[in-house]
Each structure stands twice: as structure tokens, then as C-alpha cells.
N, CA, C and O of each residue as an XYZ file, in Angstrom:
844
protein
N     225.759    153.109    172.073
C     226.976    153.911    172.197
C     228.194    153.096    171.799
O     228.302    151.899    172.067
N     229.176    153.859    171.093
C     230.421    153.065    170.932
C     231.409    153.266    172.239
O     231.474    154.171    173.071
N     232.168    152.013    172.064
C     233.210    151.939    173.100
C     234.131    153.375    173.420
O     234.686    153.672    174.478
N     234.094    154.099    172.216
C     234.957    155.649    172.395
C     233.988    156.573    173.203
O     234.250    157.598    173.831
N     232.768    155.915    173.009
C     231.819    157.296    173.623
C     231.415    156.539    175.001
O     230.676    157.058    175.838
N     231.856    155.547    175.103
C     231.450    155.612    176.834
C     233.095    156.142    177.703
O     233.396    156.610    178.801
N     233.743    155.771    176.577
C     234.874    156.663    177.643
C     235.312    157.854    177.426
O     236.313    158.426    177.857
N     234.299    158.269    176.563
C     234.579    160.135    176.579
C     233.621    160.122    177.575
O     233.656    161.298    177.938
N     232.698    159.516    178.332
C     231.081    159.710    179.027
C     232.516    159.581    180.506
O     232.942    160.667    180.899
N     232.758    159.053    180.776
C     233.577    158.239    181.722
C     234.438    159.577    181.979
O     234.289    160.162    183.051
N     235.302    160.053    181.049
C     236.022    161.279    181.314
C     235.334    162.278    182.180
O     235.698    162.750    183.257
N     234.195    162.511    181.433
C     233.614    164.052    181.433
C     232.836    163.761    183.201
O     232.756    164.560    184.134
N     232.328    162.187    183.104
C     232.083    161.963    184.539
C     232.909    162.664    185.828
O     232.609    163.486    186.694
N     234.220    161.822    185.451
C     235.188    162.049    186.348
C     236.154    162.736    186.134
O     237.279    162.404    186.508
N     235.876    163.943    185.420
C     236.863    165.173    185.201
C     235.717    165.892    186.561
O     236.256    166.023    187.660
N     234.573    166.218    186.470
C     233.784    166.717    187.529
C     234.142    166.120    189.024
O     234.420    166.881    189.950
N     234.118    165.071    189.134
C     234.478    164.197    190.069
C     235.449    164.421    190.832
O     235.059    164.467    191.998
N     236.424    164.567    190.739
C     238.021    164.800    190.692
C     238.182    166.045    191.424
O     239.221    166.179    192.071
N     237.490    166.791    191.424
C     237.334    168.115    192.728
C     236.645    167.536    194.098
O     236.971    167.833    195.247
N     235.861    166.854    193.787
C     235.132    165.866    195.269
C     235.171    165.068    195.794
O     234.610    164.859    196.870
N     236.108    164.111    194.959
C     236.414    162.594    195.101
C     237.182    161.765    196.506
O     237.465    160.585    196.715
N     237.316    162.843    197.186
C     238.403    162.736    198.456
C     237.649    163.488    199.692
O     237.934    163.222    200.860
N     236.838    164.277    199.395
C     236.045    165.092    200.299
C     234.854    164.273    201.034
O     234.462    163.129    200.804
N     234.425    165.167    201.940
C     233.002    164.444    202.620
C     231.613    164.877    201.746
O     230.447    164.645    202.062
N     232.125    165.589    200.533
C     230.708    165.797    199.649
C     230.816    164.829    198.722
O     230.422    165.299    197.655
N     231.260    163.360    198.562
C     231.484    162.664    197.120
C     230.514    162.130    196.615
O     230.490    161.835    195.420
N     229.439    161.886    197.510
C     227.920    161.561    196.956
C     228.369    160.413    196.664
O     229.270    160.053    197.422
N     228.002    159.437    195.578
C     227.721    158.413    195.204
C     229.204    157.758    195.427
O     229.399    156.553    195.587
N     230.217    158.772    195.408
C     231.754    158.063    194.762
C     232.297    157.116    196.517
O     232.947    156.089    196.710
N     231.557    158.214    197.567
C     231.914    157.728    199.167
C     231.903    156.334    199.611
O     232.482    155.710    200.500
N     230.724    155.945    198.344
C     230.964    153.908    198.737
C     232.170    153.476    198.610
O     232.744    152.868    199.514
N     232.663    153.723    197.539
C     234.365    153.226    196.865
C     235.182    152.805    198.294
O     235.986    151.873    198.286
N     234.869    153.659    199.633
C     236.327    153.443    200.632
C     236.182    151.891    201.194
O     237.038    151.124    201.637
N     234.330    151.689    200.939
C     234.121    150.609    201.923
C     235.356    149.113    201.096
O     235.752    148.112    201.694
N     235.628    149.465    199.789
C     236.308    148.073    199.502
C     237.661    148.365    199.458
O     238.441    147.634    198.848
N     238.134    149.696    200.245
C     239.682    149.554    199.852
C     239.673    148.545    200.880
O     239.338    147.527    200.274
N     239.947    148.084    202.754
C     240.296    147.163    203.242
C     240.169    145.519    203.354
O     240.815    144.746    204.062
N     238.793    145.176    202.125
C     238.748    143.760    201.819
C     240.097    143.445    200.580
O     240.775    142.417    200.608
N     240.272    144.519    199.585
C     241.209    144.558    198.602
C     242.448    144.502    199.006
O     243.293    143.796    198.457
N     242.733    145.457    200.294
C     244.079    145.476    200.361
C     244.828    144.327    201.427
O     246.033    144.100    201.537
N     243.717    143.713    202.143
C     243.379    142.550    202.882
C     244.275    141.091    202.160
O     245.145    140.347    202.613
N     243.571    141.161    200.885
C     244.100    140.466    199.516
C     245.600    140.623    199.516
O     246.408    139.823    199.987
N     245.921    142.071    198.763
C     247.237    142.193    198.356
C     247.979    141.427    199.573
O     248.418    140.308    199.306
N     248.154    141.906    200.841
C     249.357    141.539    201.838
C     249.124    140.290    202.088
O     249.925    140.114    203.006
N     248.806    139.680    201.994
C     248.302    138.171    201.750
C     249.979    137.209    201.327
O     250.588    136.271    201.841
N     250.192    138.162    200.053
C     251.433    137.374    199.431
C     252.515    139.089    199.572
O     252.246    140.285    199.680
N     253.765    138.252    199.484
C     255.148    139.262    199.054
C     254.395    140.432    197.899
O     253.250    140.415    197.446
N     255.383    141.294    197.678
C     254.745    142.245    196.625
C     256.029    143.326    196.349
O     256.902    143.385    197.215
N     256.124    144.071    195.291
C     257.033    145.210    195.022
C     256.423    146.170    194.367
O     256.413    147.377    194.610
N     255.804    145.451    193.344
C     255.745    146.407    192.556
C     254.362    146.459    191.732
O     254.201    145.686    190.788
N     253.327    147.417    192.115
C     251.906    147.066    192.672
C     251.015    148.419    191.126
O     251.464    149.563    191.198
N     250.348    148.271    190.420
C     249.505    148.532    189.717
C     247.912    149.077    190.452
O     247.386    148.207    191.146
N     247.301    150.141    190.368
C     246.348    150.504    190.505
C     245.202    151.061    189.369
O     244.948    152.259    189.239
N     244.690    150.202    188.736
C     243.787    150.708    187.645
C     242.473    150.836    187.846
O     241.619    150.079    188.307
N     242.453    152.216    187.306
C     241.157    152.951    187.551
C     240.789    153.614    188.972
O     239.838    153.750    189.742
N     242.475    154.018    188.791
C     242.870    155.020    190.442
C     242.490    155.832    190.557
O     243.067    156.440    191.459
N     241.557    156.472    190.048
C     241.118    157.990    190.624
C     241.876    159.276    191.074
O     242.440    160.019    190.270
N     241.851    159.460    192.272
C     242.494    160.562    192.701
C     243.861    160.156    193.401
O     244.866    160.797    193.709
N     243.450    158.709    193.535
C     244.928    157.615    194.034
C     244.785    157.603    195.682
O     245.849    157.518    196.295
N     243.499    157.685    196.495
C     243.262    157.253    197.734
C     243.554    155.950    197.999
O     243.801    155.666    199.171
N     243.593    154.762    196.847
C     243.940    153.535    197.657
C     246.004    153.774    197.791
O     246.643    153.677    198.839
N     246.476    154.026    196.660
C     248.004    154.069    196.633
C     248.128    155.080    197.278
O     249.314    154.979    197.592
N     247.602    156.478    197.950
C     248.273    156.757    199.031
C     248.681    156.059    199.922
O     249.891    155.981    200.136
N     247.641    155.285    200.762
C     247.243    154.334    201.584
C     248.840    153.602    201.490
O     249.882    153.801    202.115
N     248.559    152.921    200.684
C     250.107    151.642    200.535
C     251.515    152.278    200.629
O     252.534    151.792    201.120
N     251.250    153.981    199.795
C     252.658    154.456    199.497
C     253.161    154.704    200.973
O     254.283    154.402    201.380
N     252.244    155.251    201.649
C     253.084    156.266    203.339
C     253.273    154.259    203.977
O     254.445    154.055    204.293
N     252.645    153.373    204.104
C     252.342    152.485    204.770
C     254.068    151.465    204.200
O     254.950    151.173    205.007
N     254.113    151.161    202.852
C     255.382    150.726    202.535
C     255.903    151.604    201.157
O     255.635    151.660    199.957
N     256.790    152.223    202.098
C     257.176    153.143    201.073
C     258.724    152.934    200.445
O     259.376    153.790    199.847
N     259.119    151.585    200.745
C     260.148    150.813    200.023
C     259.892    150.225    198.669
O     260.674    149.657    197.906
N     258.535    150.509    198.542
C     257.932    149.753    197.657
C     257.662    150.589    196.789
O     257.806    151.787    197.036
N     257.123    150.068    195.343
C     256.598    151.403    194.162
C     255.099    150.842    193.490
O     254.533    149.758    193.347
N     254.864    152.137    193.210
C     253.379    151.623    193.048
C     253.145    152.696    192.017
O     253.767    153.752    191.901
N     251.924    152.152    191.128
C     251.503    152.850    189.807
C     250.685    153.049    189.713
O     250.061    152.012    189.487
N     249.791    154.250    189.738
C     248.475    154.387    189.194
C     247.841    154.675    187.932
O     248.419    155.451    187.171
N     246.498    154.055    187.522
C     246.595    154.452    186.014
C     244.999    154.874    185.892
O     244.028    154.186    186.206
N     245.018    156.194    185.351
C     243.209    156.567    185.189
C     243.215    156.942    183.906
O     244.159    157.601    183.472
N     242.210    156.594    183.148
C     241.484    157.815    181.968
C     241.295    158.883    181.826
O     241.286    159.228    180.644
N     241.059    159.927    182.812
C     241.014    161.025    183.802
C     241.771    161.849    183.694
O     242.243    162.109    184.800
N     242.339    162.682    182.617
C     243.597    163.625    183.607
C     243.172    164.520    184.236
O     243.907    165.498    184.377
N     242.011    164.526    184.767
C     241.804    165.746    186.287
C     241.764    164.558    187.088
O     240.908    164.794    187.941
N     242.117    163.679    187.231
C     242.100    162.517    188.057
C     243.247    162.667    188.527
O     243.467    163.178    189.625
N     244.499    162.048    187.396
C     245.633    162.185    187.440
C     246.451    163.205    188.313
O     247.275    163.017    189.209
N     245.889    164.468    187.689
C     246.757    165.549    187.998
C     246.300    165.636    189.623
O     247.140    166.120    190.382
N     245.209    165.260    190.110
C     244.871    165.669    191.698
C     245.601    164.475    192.286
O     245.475    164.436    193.509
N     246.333    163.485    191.771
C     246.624    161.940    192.203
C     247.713    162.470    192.797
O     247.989    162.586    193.991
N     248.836    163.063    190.920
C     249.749    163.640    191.026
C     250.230    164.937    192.106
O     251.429    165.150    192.286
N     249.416    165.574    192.633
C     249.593    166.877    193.814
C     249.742    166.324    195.065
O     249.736    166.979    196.108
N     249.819    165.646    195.019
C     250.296    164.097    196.629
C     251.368    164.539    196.813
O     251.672    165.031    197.899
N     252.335    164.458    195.629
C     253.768    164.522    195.722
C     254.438    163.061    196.790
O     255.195    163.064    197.760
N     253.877    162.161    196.200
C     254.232    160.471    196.564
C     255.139    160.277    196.197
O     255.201    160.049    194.989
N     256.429    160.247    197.026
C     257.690    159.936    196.273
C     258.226    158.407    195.536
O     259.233    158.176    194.867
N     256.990    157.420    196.010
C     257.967    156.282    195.402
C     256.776    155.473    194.820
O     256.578    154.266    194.960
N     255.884    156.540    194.015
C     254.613    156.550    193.083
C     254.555    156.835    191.425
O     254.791    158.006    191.126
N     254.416    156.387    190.878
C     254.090    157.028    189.382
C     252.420    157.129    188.966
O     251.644    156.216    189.246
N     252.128    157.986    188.482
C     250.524    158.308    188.262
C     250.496    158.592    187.041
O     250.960    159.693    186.746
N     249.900    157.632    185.813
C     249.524    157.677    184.384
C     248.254    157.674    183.767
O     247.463    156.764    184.013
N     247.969    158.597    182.987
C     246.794    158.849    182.410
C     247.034    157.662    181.112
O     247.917    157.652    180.254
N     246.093    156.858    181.296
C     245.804    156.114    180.083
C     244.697    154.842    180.107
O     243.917    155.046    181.038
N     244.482    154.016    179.632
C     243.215    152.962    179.046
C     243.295    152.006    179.582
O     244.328    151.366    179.387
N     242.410    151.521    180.377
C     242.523    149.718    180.884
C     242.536    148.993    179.680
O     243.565    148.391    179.373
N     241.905    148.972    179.214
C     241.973    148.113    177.966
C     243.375    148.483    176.689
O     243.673    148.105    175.556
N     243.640    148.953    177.200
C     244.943    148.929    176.435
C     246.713    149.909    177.687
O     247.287    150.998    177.679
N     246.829    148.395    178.619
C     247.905    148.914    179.034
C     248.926    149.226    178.725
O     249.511    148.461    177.958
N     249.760    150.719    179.243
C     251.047    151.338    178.643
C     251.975    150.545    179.073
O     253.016    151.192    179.195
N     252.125    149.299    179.403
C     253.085    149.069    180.487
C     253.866    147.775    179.573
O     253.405    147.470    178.473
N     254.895    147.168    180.055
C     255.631    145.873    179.367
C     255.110    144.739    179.720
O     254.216    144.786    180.564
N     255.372    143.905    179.375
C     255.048    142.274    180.224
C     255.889    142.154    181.133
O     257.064    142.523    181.121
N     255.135    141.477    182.195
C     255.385    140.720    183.557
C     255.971    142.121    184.198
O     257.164    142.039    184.489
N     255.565    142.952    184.375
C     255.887    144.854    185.138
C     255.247    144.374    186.610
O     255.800    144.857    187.597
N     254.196    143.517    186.820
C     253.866    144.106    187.948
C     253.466    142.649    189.039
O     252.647    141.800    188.688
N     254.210    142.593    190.365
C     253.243    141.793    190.996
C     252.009    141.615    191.345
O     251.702    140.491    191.743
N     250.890    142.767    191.284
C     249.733    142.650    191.975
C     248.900    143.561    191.083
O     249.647    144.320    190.465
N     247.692    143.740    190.817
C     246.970    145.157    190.150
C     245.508    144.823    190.835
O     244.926    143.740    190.880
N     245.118    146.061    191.335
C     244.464    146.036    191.881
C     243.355    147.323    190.800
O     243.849    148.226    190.123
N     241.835    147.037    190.927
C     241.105    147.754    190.161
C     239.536    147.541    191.229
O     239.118    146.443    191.596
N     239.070    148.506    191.464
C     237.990    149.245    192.555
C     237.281    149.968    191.615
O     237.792    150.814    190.881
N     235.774    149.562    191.623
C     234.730    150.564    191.150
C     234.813    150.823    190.092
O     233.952    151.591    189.664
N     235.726    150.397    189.272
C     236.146    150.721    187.139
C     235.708    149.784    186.865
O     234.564    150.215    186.719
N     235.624    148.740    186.642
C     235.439    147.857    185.936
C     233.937    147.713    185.019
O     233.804    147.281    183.874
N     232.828    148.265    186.012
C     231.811    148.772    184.911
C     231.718    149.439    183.606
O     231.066    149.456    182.562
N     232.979    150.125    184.376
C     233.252    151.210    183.246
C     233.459    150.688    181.667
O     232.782    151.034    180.699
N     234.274    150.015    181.679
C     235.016    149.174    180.922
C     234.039    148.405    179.451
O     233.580    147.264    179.505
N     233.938    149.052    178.603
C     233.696    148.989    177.013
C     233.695    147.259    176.770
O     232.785    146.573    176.305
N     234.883    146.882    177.198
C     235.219    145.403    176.745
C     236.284    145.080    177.774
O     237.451    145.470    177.767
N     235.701    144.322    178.635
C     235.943    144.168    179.980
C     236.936    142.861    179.797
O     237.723    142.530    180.684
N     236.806    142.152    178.532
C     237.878    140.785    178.428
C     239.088    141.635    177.955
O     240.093    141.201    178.518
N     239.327    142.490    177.286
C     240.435    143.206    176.997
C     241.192    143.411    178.056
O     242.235    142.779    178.224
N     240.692    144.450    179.017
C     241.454    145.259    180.232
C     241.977    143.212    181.154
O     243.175    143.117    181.421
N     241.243    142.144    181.442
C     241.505    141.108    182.014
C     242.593    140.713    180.944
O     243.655    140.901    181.539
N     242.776    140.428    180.138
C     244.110    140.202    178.963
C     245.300    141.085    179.459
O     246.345    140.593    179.886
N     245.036    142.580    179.360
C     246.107    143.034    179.351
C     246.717    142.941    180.879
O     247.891    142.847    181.238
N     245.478    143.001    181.666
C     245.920    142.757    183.231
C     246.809    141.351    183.223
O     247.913    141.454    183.757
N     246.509    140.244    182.761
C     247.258    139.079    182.507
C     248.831    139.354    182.130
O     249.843    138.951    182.703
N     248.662    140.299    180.802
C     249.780    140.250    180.293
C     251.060    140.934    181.279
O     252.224    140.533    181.287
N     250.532    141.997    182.040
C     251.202    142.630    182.958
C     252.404    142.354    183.448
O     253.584    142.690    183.351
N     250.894    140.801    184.642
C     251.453    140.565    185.381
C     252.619    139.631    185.373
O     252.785    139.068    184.291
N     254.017    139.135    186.932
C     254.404    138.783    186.267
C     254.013    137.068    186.640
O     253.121    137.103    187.488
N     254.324    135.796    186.344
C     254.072    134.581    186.847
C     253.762    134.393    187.860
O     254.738    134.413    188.609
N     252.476    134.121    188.562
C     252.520    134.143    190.211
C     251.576    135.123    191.018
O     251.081    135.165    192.144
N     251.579    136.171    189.446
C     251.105    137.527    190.139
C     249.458    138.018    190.314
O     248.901    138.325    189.260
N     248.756    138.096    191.413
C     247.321    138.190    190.831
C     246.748    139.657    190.864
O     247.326    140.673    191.250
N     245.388    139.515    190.332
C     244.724    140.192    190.252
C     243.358    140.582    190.880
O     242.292    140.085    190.518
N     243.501    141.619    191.961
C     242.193    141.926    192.719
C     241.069    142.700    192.948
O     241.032    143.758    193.576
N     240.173    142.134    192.420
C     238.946    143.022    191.658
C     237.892    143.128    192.437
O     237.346    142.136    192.921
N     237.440    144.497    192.668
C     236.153    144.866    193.218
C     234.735    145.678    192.712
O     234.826    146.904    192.774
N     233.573    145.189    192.271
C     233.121    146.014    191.286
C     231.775    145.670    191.357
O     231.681    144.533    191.819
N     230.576    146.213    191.072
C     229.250    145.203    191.416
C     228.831    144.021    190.532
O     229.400    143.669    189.499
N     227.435    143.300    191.256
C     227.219    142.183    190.441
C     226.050    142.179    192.113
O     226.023    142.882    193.123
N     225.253    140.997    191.623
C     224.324    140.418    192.059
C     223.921    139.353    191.365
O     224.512    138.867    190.401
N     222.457    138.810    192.064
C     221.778    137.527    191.519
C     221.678    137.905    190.037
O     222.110    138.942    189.534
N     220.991    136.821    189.368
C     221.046    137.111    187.898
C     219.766    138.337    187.562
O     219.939    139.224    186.726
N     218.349    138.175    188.463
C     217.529    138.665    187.712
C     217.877    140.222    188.472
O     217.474    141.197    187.837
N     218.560    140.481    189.719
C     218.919    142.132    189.638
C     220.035    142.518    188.515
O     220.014    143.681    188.112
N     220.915    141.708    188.032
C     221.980    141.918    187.587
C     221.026    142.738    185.927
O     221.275    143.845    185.450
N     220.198    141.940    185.526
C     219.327    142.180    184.374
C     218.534    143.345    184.955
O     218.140    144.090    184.057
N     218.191    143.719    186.132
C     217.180    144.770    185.982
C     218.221    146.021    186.435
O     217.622    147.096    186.488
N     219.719    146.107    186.786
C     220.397    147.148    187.058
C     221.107    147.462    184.904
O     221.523    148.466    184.327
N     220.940    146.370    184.559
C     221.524    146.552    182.950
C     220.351    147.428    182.489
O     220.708    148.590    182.290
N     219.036    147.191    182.261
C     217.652    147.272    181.577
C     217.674    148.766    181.951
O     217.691    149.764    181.231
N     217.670    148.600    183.512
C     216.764    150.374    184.041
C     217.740    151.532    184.617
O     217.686    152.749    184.442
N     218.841    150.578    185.521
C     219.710    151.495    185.760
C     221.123    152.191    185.297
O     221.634    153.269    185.597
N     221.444    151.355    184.630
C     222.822    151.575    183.840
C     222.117    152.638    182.882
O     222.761    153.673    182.711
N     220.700    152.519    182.132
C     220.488    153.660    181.114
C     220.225    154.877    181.526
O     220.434    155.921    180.906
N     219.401    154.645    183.408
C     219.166    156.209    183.465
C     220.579    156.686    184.100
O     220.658    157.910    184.204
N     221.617    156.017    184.509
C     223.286    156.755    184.621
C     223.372    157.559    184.004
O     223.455    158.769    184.216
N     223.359    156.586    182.583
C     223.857    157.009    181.512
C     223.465    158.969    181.106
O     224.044    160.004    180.773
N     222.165    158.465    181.423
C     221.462    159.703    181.126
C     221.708    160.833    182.143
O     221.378    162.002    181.939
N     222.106    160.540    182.871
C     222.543    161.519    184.103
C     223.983    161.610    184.182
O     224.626    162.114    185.103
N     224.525    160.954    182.897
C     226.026    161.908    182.709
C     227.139    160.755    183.189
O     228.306    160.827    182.805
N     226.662    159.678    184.071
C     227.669    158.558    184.080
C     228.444    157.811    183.292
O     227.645    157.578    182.385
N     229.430    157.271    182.993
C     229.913    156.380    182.185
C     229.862    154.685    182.288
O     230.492    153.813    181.690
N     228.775    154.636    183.366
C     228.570    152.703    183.218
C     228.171    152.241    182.240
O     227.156    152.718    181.732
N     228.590    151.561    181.869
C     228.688    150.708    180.754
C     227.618    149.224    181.227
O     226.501    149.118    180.721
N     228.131    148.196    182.205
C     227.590    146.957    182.422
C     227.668    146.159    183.397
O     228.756    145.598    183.265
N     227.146    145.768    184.318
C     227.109    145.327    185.164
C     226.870    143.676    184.875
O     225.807    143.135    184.572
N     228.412    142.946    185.094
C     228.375    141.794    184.826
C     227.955    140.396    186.135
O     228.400    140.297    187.279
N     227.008    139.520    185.441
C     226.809    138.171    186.283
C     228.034    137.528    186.963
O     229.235    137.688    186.748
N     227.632    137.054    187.503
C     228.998    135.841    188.504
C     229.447    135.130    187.656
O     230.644    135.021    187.390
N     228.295    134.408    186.988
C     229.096    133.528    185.796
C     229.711    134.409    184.399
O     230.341    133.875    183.486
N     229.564    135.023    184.433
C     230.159    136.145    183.108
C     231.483    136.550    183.782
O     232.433    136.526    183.000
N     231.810    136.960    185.191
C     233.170    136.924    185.597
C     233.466    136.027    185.639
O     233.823    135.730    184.499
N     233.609    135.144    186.344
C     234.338    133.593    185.594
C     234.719    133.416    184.260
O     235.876    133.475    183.843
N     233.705    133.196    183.601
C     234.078    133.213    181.956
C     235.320    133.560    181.627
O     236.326    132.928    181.304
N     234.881    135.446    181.868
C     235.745    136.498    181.383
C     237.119    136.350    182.082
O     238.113    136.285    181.359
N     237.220    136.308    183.044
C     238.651    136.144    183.899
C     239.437    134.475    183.734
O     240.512    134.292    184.305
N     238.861    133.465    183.007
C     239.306    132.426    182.613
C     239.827    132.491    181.481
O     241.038    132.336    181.322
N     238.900    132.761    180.394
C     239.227    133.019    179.244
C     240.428    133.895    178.724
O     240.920    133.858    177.596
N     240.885    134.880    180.040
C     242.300    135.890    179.944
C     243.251    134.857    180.359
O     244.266    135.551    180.312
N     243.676    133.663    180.744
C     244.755    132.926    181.600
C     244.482    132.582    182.606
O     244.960    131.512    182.983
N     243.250    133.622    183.829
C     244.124    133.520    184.680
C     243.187    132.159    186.147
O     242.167    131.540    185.845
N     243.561    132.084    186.925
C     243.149    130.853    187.893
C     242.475    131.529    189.290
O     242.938    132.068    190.295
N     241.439    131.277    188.909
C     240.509    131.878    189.969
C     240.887    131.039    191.100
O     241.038    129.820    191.173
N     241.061    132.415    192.382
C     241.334    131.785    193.709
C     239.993    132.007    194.788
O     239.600    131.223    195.651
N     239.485    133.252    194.449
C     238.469    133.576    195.291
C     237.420    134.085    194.411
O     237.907    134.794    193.531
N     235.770    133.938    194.319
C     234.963    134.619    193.336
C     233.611    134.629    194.086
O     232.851    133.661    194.105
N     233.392    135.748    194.669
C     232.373    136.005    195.858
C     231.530    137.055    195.421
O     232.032    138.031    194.865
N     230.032    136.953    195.648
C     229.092    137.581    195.445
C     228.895    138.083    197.317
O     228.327    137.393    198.164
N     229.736    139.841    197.618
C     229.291    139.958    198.830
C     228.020    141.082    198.749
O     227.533    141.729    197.822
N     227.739    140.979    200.195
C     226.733    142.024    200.317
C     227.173    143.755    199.983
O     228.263    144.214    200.324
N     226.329    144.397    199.414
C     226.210    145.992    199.334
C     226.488    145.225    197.442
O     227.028    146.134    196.811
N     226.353    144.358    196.789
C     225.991    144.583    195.585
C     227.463    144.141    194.829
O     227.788    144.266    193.648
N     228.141    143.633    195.867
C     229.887    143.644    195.275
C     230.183    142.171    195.029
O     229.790    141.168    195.626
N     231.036    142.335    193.915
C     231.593    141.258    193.292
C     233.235    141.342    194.250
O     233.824    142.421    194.305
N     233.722    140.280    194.834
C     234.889    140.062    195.228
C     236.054    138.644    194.203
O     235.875    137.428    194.131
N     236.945    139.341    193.705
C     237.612    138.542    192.507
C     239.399    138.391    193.444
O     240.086    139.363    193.758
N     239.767    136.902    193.702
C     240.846    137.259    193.372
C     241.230    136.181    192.164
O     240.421    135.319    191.820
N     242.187    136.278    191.720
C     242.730    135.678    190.578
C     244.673    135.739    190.078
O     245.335    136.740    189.803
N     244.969    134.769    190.106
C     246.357    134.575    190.033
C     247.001    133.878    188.272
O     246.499    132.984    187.590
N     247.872    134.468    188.083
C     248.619    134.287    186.672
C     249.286    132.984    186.685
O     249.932    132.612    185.705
């Protein structure tokens, strides 16, 4: 598959999605809540203003932050516009919600203190791109906190081989499920200075990383 057709796969995923994604029927999507409080654990860690959410979904983690500090502004960004538009019906006043590409952010340099990205990152065609532009974002100082799966090496190879294809085939948009040492690599090779890089239990990769 080309990189355009896993994120038309990715759309059509989560254009369906996007009616359930918040409900008690989300099926597979219901894991996602278990990493908003290790992530957001992260963010308050350091000062913050002005906070990035990629591969926000319906925008359950930036609700969360918006009612909690709402002096603050925060951005969400999906592929999705049935994502978007259910993000957008919040009516979050000190929120912006944008339909557009990890791998190619709409945004300026140094826009954001913090970006946070949950459960996308599989998604992701070319996963050193979206870590570049996340770099470029941010501004000096500013990191980046990533939650997404991974395991030992030889599950990591048998979720690529058997399970990522029958997703695929069942209408998902995963793309790849990267090694421990392949995040390193990849998140070095963008700038940035690994602070935390944890293989936890339920299959999750824990990233933080600073500019």
C-alpha cells in the first residue's frame, strides 16, 4: 500500500469511529483512556501554554485539559473530519480543532510547548516525518509525549507479519508497529533528547522527549 492509501484506510476507519469513540460501545478504541493519565502525568510535570494534540480524535484528551486549565489554549489536529467536526460540537472555548496530516504540520515553528500524540502513531506512513515536524513545532525546551504500542522484538515481528495485515483487512489503518530500538533511532534522528523511553505493560510504548 502507498502512504496515500493507508491514510485514506485511516479516514474511512475513523470517519465510522467518530459516532462511538466517546461512548461505552467503542470496542477496540476504549483502551485509548487507559493512557490519557500516564500522558497527562508527563505534560504537568513542566510550565505549559500552549499545548498540541495530534491524532485527537474526537478531542477526549483536550477536553480533559480545556475545562481543567482553561487559561490555557490547546489544539487539536486529526485526519478525520468526522473526527473533527464531533471534537468541534464541544464548543471549547479556548480550543482550536484542525483537520490535517501528522506528517505534514499546518502550524509555524516553535507554536507549541508540549504535543502530545495517543494511539496514532501506528498510523503514521512515515513516522520520522510526523517526529521532524513535531520537532519543528516545538518551541526550545518543549517536549514531546508519546503513547503507542511496541513490545519485545520477536512480538513486535509477529504483530507486523500477522496482525497489522489482518487490520488491515478488516478495514483498519495500521500501518506498523515499531521496536524500542527503532523509537530511539527515529526520535533521535528528528533533534530531539530522549528523557524517558519505556516498554510498559498492556503492549505500550511510553516516550518522553524534549527539543
Amino acid at each position: 500500500m502507498t502512504p496515500e492509501q493507508y491514510k485514506q484506510l485511516s479516514i474511512r476507519e475513523f470517519t465510522k469511529a467518530a459516532k462511538v469513540y466517546e461512548t461505552d460501545h467503542a470496542g477496540i478504541y476504549e483502551m485509548c483512556k487507559d493512557d490519557y493519565p500516564p500522558m497527562l502525568a508527563e505534560l504537568e510535570i513542566d510550565p505549559f501554554d500552549n499545548v498540541l494534540d495530534v491524532g485527537c480524535g474526537t478531542g477526549p484528551v483536550i477536553e480533559l485539559l480545556a475545562k481543567k486549565y482553561p487559561e490555557k489554549h490547546f489544539v487539536g489536529l486529526d485526519i478525520t473530519p468526522a473526527m473533527i467536526e464531533a471534537a468541534r460540537s464541544k464548543g471549547l472555548s479556548n480550543v482550536e480543532f484542525v483537520v490535517g496530516d501528522a506528517e505534514n504540520l499546518p502550524f509555524g515553528d516553535e507554536d507549541f510547548d508540549a504535543i502530545l500524540c495517543s494511539n496514532s502513531f501506528h498510523h503514521y506512513p512515515n513516522p520520522g516525518a510526523f517526529l521532524r515536524e513535531a520537532h519543528r513545532v516545538l518551541r526550545p525546551g518543549g517536549k514531546l509525549i508519546l503513547r503507542d504500542y511496541t513490545s519485545n522484538d520477536v512480538v513486535v515481528w509477529l504483530m507486523n507479519t500477522f496482525e497489522m495485515p489482518l487490520a488491515r483487512l478488516a478495514g483498519h489503518g495500521d500501518v506498523r508497529i515499531l521496536k524500542m530500538g527503532e523509537y530511539r533511532e527515529l526520535v533521535e534522528a528528528a533533534g530531539f533528547a530522549i528523557e524517558k523511553l519505556a516498554a510498559q505493560k498492556g503492549f505500550r510504548a511510553h516516550l518522553v522527549a524534549k527539543k
